[in-house]
N, C-alpha and C positions, 0 to 999 in steps of 0.2 A: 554357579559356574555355567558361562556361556557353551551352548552346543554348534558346533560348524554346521554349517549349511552342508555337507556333504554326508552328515548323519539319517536323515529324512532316505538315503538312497542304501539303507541297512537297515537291519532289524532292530525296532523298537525296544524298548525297554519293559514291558509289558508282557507276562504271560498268557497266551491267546486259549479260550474256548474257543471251538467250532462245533456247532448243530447242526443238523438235517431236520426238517417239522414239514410235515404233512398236515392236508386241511382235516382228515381223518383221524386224527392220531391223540393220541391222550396225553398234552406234559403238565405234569405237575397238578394243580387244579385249575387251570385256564379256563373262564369263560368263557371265551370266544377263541373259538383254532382260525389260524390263519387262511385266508380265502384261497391263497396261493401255496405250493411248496415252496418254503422257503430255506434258503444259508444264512446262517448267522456264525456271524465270528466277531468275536467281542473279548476286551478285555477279563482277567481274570478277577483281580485285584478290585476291593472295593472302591467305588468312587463314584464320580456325575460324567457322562462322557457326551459328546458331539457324536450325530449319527449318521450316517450316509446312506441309502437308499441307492442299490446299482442293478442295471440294467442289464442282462444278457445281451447279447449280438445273434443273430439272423442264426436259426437253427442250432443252436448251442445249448449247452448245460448250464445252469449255474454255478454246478461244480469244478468245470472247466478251470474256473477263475480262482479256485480256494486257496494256490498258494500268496497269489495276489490281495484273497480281502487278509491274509494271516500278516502280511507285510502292513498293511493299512492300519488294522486294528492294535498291532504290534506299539502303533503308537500314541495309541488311545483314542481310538473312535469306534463303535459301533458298526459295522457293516451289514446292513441287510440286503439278502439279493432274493428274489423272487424269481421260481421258474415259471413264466406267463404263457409259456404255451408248447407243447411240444413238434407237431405242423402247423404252418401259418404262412396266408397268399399273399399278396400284393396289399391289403387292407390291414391299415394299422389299426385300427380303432378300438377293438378290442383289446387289443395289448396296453392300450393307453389306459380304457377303462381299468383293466386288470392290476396295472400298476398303482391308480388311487384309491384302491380299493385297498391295496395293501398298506400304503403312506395312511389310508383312512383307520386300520385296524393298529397302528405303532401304538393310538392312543392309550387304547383298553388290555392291548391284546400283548403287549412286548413284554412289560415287567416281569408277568407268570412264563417268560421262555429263558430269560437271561440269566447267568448266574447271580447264585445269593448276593445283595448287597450292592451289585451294580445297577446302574441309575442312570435309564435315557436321558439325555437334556433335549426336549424335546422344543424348545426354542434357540436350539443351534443344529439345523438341519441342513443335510445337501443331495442333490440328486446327482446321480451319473449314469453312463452308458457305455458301453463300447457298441460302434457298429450302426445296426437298427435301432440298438436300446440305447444309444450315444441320441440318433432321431428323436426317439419316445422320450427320452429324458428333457429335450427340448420342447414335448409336443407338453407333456407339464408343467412345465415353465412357464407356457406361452398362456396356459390356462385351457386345454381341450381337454383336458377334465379337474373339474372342481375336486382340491384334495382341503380336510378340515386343518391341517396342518403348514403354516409356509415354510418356505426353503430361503436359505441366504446365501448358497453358491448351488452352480451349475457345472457339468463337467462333461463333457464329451470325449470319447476315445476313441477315433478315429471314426467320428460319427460317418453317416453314411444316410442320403435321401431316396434310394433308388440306385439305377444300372445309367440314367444319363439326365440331363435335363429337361428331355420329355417324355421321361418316366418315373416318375417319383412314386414313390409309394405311396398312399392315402392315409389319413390327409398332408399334403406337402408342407413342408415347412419353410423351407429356404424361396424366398422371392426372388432373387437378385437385384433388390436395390440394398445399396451401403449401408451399415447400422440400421436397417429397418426390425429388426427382432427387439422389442418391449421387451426385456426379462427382467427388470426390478431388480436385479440381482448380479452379481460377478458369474461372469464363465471362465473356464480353463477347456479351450480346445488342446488337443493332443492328436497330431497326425504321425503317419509312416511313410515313409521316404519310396519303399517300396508297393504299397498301398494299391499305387494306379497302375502298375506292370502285370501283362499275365504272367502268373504263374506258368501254364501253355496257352498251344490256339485253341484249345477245345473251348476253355471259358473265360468267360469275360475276367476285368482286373476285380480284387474283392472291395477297392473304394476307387473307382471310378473318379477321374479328373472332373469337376462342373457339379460333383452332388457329396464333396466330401469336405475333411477340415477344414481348406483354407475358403470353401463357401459358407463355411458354418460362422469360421472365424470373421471374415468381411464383414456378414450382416451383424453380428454382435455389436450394441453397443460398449461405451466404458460403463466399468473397470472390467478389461477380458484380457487375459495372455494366450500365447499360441505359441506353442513347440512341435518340431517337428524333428523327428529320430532318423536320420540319414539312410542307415543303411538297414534298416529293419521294416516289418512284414505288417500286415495288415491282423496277424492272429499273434505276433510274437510276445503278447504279454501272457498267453495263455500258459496254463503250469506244465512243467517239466514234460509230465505225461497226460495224455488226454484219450481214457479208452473209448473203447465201442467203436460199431461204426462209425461215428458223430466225431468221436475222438481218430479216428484215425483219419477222416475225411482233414481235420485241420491240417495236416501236413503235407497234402498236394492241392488243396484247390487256392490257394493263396500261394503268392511269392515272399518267400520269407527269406531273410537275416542266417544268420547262424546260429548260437546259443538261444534260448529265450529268456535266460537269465537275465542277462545284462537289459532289455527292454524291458523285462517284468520289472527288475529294480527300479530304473528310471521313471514308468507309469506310475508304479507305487510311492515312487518319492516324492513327484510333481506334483501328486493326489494331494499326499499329506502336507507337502509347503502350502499351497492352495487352501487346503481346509485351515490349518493352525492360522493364515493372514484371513480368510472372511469366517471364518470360524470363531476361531478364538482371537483374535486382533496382532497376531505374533506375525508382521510380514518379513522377517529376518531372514527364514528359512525360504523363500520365495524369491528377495529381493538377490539373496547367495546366489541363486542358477541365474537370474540375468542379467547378475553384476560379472557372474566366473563359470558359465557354458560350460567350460573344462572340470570343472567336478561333478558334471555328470558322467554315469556311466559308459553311455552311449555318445556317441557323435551328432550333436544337433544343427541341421542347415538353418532352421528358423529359431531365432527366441523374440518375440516380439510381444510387447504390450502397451496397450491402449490406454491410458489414463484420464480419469476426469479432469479435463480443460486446462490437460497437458498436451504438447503435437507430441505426439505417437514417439512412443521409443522402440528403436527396432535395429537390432543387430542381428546381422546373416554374418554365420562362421563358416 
């Protein structure tokens, strides 16, 4: 029996594990601890699963994001998120390193963390980000740093290159010419409607107009799609509650939406249509959000995608 395209935007069929692992820490009898603190949220149930590797955003947790990898992996994929740094300047580089070092450790180092019986497939891989780490996720794509494993989609969330276009962070990503970005691979950009407004005057917007999705999205070659969530915020996929300072700072230095349900949903589902079409070959559930916008959760200005040596399909709702 076939599943609606509207299912990808609910919870999985799948009972989720989530860990916490430190590079310190003792699981199981792992050889090798992971370089990074890492989230994993993964399927319970035995089986071969597709994995995803995702990136924090600009001073964040990676816990921030757990109710989000629990919706992901809910549909059977793997989620690894690696916390890459806890302060960090204008200079990506290291976070970039830090992220293939982790992609580099899935080989050895995943099996002895995951629940009994579950099974990375470790030739159906994808990276993502929200934010900075939507950037960094591109900067390994692009190849600024050599990981032993490849990737067969890309994803960005509301990526972000910097505060304007003559400041990027290091190293820059986005050139501004057209499809100029090599990635060998499908992208799924993901912007917020509310993104580029301040929040106040005190600080700048938290994705700035000239250094965020729809420049991410431009230079992409095909196969890439582009969504964009009308009335929602540059953090609104983060979970319900987000403590600490860090966690409290999400809900005034950014302009946001309302609930962060309904965009968490929508991120999560666009994730998973995404992965299942260059993942596993299923584009059903992907083809549903740009044939029928209205079963998404949220209200989308843009659905647009890019096809190999197709002219561009593009519906603004």
């Amino acid at each position: 029996m076939s599943m609606s395209p509207v299912s990808v935007f609910e919870h999985g069929g799948h009972t989720v594990s989530v860990v916490s692992l430190e590079p310190d820490s003792t699981v199981r009898s792992s050889p090798l601890p992971p370089p990074k603190p890492l989230l994993l949220a993964a399927p319970s149930e035995e089986g071969d699963y597709p994995m995803l590797v995702f990136l924090h955003g600009y001073l964040l947790r990676n816990s921030f994001y757990s109710q989000l990898f629990q919706h992901v992996a809910s549909h059977g994929f793997i989620v690894i998120a690696p916390q890459l740094y806890s302060v960090a300047g204008p200079d990506s580089g290291e976070e970039i390193k830090s992220a293939a070092a982790v992609v580099d450790w899935l080989t050895e180092g995943l099996n002895h963390v995951l629940p009994g019986q579950v099974r990375p497939n470790t030739s159906k891989l994808a990276i993502g980000g929200h934010s900075r780490g939507g950037k960094v996720a591109f900067a390994i794509a692009l190849g600024h740093a050599k990981t032993s494993l490849k990737f067969s989609a890309l994803m960005g969330i509301d990526p972000v290159d910097g505060m304007d276009k003559g400041k990027q962070t290091y190293p820059p990503i986005l050139t501004y010419v057209p499809h100029s970005l090599d990635l060998g691979m499908a992208a799924l950009v993901i912007g917020s409607g509310l993104g580029e407004l301040k929040k106040n005057p005190l600080f700048p917007p938290c994705a700035p107009k000239g250094v965020s999705h729809q420049d991410f999205f431009d230079e992409c070659c095909a196969p890439a799609c582009h969504f964009v969530a009308r009335d929602y915020g540059h953090l609104d996929m983060l979970d319900d509650e987000t403590k600490g300072v860090r966690g409290k700072a999400t809900y005034c230095l950014c302009k946001n939406g309302g609930s962060r349900k309904p965009m968490r949903a929508f991120v999560g589902g666009a994730m998973v249509a995404f992965m299942k079409a260059y993942l596993e070959g299923d584009s059903g559930f992907l083809m549903g959000i740009r044939d029928d916008p209205q079963i998404s959760p949220v209200e989308l200005s843009v659905v647009n995608f890019l096809e190999p040596k197709i002219t561009e399909v593009s519906q603004r709702v």
